[in-house]
C-alpha positions as CSV (number, residue, x, y, z in Angstrom):
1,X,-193.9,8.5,14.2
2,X,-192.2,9.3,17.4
3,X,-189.8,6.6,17.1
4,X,-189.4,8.5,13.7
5,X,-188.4,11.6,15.2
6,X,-186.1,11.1,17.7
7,X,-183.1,9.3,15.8
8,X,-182.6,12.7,13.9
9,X,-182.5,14.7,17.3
10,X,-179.9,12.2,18.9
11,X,-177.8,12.6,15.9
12,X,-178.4,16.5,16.1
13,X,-177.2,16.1,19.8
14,X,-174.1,13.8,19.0
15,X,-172.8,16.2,16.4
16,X,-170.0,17.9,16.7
17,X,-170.6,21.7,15.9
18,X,-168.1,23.4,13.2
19,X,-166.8,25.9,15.5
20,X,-165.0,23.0,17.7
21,X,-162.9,22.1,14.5
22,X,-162.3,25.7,14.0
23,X,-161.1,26.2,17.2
24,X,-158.5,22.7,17.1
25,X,-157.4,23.9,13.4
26,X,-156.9,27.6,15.3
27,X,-155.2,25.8,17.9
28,X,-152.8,23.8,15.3
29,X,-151.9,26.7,12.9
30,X,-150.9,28.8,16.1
31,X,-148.8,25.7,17.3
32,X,-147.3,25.6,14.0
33,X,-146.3,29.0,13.6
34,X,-145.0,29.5,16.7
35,X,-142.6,26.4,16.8
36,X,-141.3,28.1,13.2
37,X,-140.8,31.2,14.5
38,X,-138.8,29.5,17.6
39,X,-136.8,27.3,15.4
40,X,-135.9,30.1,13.3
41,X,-134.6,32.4,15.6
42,X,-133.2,29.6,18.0
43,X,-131.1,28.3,14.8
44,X,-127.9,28.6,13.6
45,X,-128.1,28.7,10.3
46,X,-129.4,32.3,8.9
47,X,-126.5,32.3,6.8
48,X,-123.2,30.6,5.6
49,X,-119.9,32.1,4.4
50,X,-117.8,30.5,1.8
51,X,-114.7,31.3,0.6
52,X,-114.6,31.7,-3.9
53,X,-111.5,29.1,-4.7
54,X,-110.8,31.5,-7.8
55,X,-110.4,34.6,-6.4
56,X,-109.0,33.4,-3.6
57,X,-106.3,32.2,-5.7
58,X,-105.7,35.4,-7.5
59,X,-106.0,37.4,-4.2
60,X,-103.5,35.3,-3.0
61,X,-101.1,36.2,-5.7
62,X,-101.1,39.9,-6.0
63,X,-100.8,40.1,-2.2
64,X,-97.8,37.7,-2.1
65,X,-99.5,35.4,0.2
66,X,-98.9,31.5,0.3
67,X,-101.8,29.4,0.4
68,X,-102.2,26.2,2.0
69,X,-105.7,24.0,1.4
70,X,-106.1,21.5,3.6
71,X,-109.2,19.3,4.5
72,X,-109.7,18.3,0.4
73,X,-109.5,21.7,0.0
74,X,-112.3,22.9,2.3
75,X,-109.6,25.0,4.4
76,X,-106.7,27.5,3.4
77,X,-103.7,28.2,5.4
78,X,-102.5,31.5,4.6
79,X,-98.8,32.1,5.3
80,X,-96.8,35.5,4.5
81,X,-93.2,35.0,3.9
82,X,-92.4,38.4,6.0
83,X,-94.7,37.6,8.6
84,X,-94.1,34.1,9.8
85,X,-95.7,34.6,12.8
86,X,-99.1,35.4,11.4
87,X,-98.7,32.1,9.6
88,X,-101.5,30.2,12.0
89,X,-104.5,32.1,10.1
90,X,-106.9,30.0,8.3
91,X,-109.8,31.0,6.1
92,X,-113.0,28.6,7.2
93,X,-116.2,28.3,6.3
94,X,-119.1,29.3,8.7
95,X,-122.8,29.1,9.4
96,X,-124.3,32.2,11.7
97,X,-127.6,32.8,13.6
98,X,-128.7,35.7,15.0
99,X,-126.2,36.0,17.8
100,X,-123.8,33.7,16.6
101,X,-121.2,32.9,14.1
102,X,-119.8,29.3,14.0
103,X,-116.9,27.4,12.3
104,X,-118.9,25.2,10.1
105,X,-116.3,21.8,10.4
106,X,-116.9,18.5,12.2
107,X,-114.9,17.8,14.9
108,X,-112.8,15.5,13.5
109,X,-111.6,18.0,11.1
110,X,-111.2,20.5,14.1
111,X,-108.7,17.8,15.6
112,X,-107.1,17.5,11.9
113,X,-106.2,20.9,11.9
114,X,-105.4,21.2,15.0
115,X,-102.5,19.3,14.3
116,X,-100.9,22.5,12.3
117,X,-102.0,25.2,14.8
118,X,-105.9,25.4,14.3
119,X,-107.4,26.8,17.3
120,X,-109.9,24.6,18.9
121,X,-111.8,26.7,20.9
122,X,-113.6,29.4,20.6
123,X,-115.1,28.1,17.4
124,X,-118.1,30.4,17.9
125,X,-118.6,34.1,18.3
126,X,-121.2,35.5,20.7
127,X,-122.4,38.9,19.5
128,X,-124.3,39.2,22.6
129,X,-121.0,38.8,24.9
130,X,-118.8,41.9,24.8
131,X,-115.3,40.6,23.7
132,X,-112.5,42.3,21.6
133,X,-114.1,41.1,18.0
134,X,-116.6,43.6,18.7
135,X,-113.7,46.3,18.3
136,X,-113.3,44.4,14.7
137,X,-116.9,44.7,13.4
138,X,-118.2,47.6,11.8
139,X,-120.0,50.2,13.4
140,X,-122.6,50.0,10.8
141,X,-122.6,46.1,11.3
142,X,-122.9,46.7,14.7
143,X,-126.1,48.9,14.5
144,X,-127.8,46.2,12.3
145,X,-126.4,43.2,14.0
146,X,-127.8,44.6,17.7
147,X,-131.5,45.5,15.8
148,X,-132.1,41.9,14.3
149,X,-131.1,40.6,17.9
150,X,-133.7,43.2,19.4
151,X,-136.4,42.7,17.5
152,X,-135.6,38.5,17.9
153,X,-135.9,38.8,21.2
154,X,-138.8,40.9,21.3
155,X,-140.6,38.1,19.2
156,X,-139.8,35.7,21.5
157,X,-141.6,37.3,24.6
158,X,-144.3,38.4,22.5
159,X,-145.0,34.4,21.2
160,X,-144.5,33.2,24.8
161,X,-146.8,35.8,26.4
162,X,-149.3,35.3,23.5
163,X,-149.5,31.8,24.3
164,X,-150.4,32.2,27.6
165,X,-153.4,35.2,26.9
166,X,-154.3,32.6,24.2
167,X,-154.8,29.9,26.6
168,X,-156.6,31.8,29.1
169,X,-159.1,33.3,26.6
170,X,-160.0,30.3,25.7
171,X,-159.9,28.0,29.0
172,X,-162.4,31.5,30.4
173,X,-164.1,32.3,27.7
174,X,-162.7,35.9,27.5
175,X,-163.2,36.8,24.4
176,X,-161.3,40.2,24.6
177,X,-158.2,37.8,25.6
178,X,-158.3,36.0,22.1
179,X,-158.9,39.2,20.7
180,X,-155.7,40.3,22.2
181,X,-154.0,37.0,21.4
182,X,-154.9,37.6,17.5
183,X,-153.0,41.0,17.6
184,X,-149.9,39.7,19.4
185,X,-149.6,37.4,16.8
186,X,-149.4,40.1,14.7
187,X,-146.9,41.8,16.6
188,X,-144.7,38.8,16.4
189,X,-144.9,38.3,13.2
190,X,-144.2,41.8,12.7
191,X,-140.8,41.9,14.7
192,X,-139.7,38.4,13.0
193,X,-140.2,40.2,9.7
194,X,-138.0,43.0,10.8
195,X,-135.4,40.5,11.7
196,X,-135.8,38.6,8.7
197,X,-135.1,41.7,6.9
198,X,-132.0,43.2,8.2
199,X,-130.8,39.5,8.1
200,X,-131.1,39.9,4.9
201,X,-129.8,43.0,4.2
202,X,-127.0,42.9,6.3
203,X,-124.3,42.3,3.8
204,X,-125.8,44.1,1.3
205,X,-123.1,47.0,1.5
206,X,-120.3,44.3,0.6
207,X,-122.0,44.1,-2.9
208,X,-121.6,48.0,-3.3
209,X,-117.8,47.4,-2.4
210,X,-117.1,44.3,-3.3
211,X,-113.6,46.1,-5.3
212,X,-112.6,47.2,-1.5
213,X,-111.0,44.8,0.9
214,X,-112.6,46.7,3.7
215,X,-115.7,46.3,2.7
216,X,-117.3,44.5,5.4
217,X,-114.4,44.7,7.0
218,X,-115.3,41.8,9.5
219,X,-113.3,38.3,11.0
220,X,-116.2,36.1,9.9
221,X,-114.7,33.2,7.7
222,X,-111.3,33.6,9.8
223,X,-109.7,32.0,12.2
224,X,-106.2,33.1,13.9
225,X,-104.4,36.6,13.1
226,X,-106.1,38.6,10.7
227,X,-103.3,41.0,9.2
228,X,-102.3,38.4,6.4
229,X,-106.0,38.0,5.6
230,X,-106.5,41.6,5.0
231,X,-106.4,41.5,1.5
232,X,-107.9,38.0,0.7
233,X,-111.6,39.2,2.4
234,X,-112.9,40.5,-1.2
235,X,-113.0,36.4,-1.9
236,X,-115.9,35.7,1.0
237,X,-119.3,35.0,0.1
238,X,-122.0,35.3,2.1
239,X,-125.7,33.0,1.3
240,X,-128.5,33.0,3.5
241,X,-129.5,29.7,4.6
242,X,-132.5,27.3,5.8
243,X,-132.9,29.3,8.7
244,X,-134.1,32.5,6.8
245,X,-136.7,30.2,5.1
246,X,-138.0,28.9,7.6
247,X,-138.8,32.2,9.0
248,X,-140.2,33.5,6.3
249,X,-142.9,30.5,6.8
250,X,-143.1,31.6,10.2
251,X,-144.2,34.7,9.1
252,X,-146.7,33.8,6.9
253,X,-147.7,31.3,9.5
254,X,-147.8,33.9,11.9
255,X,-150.2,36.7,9.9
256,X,-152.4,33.8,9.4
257,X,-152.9,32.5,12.8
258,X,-153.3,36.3,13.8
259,X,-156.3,36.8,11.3
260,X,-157.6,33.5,12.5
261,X,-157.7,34.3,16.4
262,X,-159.8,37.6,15.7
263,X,-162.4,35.8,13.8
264,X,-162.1,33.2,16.6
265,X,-163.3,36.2,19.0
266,X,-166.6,37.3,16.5
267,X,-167.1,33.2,16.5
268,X,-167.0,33.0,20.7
269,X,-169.7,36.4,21.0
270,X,-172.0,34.7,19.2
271,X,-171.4,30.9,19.6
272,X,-169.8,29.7,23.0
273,X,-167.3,27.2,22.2
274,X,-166.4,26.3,25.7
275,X,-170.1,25.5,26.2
276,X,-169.8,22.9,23.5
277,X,-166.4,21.3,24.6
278,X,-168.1,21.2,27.9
């Protein structure tokens, strides 16, 4: 009988308790989320601009402007018979981040093109340095532009500090830490929703004037003297991209892993994990 007995207590003993795998799937979801979050911001790729072949064409032709495809028709060269000095101005397409807009070509097309006056360099824009295209952006553009960099930024301290509460709260046993850690996750999520939405919304006012030229009256999509591009801007077409996405999971990610660190706290008040690991 006592032989009996004692397997079941040294499997009992040898057991891993539930709360360990809640803690390592805790542990995974909040590694998940947070490289999304990262990546998201960190990316390039929040949204592309294209240029529409059709109205390009008719743009072109009511303004008097000569157009020049090049790269199987993947970049126009816009030339003005009265201004034949402008006539290095191309229409590209781009990709853009949160703090950057880049020339979306490889660079063996940007040695192609330099062949007939394309720039090579800059083929990005900083919004975070102060140059002259900030003069060119709209003030409203400007307002929304500097808020999604905010509030990215703001995420971004709020993941790496939460990572480190998270860490200790666990590694101590302080229990108010992960409680802490579960709210900054919400926080984080929080501000990446914000960015995700003015991202979003950003070009929304181009929709309303899409009939104006000046309606988002910015240099994105071109590349060398604007004047002769003036009235072709109508043709641009702005698309979110992967990037937005992919925040968007990070989000989700994020609310989750939030909800899961304050239960994680009710779970360590009454059931020491680190007692068990140890």
């Amino acid at each position: 009988m006592e032989a009996q007995t004692a397997t079941p207590q040294a499997e009992c003993e040898c057991g891993v308790h539930p709360s360990v795998f809640y803690l390592l799937a805790t542990l995974l979801l909040t590694s998940c989320s947070t490289a999304m979050l990262c990546a998201a911001i960190m990316t390039d790729h929040w949204e592309h601009v294209t240029w529409e072949r059709a109205a390009l064409a008719a743009l072109a032709n009511t303004s008097n402007t000569v157009l020049q495809w090049l790269l199987d028709e993947k970049v126009a060269k816009i030339e003005e018979p009265s201004h034949r000095k402008n006539s290095g101005t191309f229409l590209v397409p781009m990709n853009g981040g949160i703090w950057t807009m880049c020339v979306s070509l490889e660079e063996e097309e940007v040695t192609i093109l330099s062949r007939v006056g394309f720039p090579t360099e800059p083929l990005c824009t900083n919004y975070l340095a102060n140059n002259q295209d900030e003069e060119i952006r709209a003030d409203w553009q400007h307002r929304m532009q500097n808020l999604s960099i905010s509030c990215a930024l703001v995420c971004l301290i709020v993941l790496g500090s939460a990572a480190l509460v998270g860490a200790f709260g666990v590694c101590k046993h302080q229990i108010s830490a992960v409680l802490v850690t579960g709210v900054m996750y919400l926080l984080a999520g929080l501000f990446a929703m914000f960015t995700l939405m003015i991202i979003h919304f950003k070009r929304m006012q181009r929709v309303s004037t899409r009939s104006s030229p000046h309606g988002d009256d910015t240099a994105d999509g071109v590349v060398g003297p604007r004047a002769p591009a003036l009235p072709l801007l109508s043709a641009r077409e702005f698309t979110t991209s992967w990037s937005l996405e992919l925040g968007w999971g990070g989000v989700a990610l994020a609310t989750t892993t939030s909800l899961l660190w304050i239960l994680l706290s009710k779970i360590m008040r009454y059931n020491p994990i680190t007692a068990m690991l140890l």
